[in-house]
GUNULO-855734 format. One record per residue: residue number from 1; residue in three letters; chain; z, x, y of N, C-alpha, C in turn. Coordinates in steps of 0.02 Angstrom, whole numbers, plus 50000, padded with zeros to 5 digits. Layout:
<zaros>
ZARO     n   res   chain      nz      nx      ny     caz     cax     cay      cz      cx      cy
ZARO   NUM   ALA       A       Z       X       Y       Z       X       Y       Z       X       Y
...
</zaros>
This chain:
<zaros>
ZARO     n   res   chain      nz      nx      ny     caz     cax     cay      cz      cx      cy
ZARO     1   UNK       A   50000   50042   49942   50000   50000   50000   50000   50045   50062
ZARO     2   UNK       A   49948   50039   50089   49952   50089   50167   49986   50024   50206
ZARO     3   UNK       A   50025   50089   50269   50060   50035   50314   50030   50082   50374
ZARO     4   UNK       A   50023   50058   50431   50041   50076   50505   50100   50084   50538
ZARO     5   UNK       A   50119   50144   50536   50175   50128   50588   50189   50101   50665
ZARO     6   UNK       A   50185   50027   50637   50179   49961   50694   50225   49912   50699
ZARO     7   UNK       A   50238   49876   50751   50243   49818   50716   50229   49769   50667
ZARO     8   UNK       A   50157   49781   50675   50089   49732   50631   50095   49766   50553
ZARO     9   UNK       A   50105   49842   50558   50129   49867   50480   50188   49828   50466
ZARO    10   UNK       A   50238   49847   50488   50291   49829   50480   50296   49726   50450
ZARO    11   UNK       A   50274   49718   50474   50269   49643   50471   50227   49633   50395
ZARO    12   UNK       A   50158   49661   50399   50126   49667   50339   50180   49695   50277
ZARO    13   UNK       A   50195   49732   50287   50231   49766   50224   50290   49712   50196
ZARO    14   UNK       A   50313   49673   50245   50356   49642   50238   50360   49575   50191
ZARO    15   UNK       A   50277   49554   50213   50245   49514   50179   50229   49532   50103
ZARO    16   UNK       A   50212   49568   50115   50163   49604   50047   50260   49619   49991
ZARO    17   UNK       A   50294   49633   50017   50346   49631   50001   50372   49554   49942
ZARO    18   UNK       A   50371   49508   50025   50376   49450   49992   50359   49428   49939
ZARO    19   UNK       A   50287   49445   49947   50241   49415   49889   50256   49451   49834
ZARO    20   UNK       A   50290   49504   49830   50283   49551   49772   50369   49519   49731
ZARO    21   UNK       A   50405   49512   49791   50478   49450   49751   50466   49410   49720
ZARO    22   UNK       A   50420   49363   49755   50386   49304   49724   50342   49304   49654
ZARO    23   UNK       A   50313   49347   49652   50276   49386   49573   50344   49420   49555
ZARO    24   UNK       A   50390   49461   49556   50432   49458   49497   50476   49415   49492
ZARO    25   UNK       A   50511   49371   49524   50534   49295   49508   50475   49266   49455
ZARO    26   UNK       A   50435   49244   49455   50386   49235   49389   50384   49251   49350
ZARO    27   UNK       A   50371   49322   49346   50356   49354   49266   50442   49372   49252
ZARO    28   UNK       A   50487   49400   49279   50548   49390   49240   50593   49345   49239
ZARO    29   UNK       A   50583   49281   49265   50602   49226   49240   50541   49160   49218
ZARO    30   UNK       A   50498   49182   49231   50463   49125   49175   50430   49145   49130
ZARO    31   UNK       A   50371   49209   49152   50353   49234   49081   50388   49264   49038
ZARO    32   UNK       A   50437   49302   49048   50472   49359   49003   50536   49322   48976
ZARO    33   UNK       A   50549   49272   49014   50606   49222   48964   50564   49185   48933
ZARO    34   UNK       A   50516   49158   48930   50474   49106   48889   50456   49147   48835
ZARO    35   UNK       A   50413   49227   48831   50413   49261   48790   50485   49273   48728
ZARO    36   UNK       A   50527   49301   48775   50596   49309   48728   50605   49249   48681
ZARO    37   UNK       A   50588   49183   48729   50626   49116   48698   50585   49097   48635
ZARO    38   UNK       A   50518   49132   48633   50484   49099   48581   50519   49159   48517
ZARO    39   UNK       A   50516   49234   48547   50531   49262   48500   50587   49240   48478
ZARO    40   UNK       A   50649   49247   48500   50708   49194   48468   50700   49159   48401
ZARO    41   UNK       A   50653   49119   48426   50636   49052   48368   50615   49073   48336
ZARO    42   UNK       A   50582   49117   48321   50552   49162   48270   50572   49214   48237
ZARO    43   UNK       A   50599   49266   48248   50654   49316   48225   50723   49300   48223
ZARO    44   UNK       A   50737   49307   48153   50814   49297   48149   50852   49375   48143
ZARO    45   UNK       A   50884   49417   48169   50898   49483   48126   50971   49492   48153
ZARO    46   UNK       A   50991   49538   48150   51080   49573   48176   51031   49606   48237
ZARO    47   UNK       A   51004   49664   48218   50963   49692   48278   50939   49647   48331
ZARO    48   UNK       A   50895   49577   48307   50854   49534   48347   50906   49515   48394
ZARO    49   UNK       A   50968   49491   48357   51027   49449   48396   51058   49515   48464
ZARO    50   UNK       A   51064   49591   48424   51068   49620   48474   51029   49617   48541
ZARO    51   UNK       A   50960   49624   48532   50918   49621   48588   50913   49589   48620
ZARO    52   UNK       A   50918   49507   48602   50939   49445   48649   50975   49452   48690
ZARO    53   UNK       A   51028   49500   48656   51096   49475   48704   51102   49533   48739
ZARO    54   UNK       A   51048   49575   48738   51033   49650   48779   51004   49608   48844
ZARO    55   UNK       A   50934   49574   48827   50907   49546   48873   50936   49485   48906
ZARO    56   UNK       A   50992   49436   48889   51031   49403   48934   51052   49426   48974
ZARO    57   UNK       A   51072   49486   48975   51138   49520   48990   51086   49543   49062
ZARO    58   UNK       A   51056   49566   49028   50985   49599   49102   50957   49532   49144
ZARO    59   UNK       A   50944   49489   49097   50950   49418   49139   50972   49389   49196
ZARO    60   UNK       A   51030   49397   49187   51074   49407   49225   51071   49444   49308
ZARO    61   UNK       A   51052   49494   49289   51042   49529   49358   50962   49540   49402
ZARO    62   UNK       A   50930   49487   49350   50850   49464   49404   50846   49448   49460
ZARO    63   UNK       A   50912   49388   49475   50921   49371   49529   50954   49414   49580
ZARO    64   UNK       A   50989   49465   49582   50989   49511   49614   50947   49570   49635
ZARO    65   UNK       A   50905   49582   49579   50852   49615   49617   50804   49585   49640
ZARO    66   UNK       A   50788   49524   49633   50733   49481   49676   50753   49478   49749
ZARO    67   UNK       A   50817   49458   49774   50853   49443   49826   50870   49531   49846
ZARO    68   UNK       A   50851   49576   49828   50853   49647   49868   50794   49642   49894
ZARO    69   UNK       A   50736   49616   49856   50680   49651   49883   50641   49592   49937
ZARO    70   UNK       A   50693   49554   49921   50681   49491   49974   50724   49531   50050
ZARO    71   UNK       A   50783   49521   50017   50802   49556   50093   50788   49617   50155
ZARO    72   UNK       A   50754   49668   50099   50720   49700   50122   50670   49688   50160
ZARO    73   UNK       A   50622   49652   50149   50566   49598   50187   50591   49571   50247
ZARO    74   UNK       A   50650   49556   50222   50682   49518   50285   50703   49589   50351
ZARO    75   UNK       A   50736   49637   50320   50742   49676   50388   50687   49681   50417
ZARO    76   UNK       A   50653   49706   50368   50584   49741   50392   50555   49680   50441
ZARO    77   UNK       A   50548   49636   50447   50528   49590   50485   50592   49592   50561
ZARO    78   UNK       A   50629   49577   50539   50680   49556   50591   50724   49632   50624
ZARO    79   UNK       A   50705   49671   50594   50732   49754   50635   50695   49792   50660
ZARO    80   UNK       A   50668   49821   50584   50613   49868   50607   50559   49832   50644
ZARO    81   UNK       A   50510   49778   50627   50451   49775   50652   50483   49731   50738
ZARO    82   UNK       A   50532   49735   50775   50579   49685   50824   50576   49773   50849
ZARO    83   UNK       A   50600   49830   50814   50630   49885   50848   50539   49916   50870
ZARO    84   UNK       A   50509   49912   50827   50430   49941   50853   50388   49869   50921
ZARO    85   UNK       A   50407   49822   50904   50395   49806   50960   50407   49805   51055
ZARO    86   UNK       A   50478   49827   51033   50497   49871   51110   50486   49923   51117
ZARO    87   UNK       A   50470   49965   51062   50446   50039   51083   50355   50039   51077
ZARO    88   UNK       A   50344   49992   51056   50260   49975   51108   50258   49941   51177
ZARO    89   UNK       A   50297   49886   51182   50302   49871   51246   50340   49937   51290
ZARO    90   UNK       A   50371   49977   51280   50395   50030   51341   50342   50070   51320
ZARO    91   UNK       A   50294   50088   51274   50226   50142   51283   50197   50115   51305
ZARO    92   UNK       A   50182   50058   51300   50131   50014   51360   50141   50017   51415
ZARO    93   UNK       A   50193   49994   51451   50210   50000   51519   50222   50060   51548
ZARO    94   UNK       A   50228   50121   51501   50219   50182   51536   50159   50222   51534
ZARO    95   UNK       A   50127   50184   51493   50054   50212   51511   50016   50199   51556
ZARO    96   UNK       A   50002   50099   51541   49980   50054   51567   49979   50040   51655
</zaros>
């Protein structure tokens, strides 16, 4: 992902960010639990039962890394690309 160091980067990245939360909210909670869930029904083992409960357990903490990389998006919008917009408006006006 190229960025500009801009506001308009900053904002982009932020997005592109978003979207990238939004695609792993999907695949690790709908595809990759739908996957597991079928395997479930299908493998019975001591090992199998281990791995389930490997991958609950990781389950578990999807929603925390979705909501990092959400929040991240969020500075990046509301800091950084807010902090590059006053330091274009004061290069503007001292050029301008």
């Amino acid at each position: 992902m190229a960025m500009t160091f801009s506001s308009q980067g900053c904002r982009q990245a932020a997005n592109d960010l978003n979207k990238s939360a939004n695609t792993l909210d999907s695949i690790l909670n709908d595809n990759l639990t739908g996957i597991i869930a079928r395997v479930k029904n299908t493998y019975r083992s001591e090992t199998a039962d281990e791995l389930y409960a490997a991958f609950d357990k990781m389950k578990a903490r999807f929603p925390d890394f979705i909501k990092s990389v959400t929040d991240c998006s969020i500075y990046l919008t509301e800091t950084v690309a807010k902090a590059y917009e006053e330091l274009e408006s004061t290069a503007s006006s001292k050029i301008g």
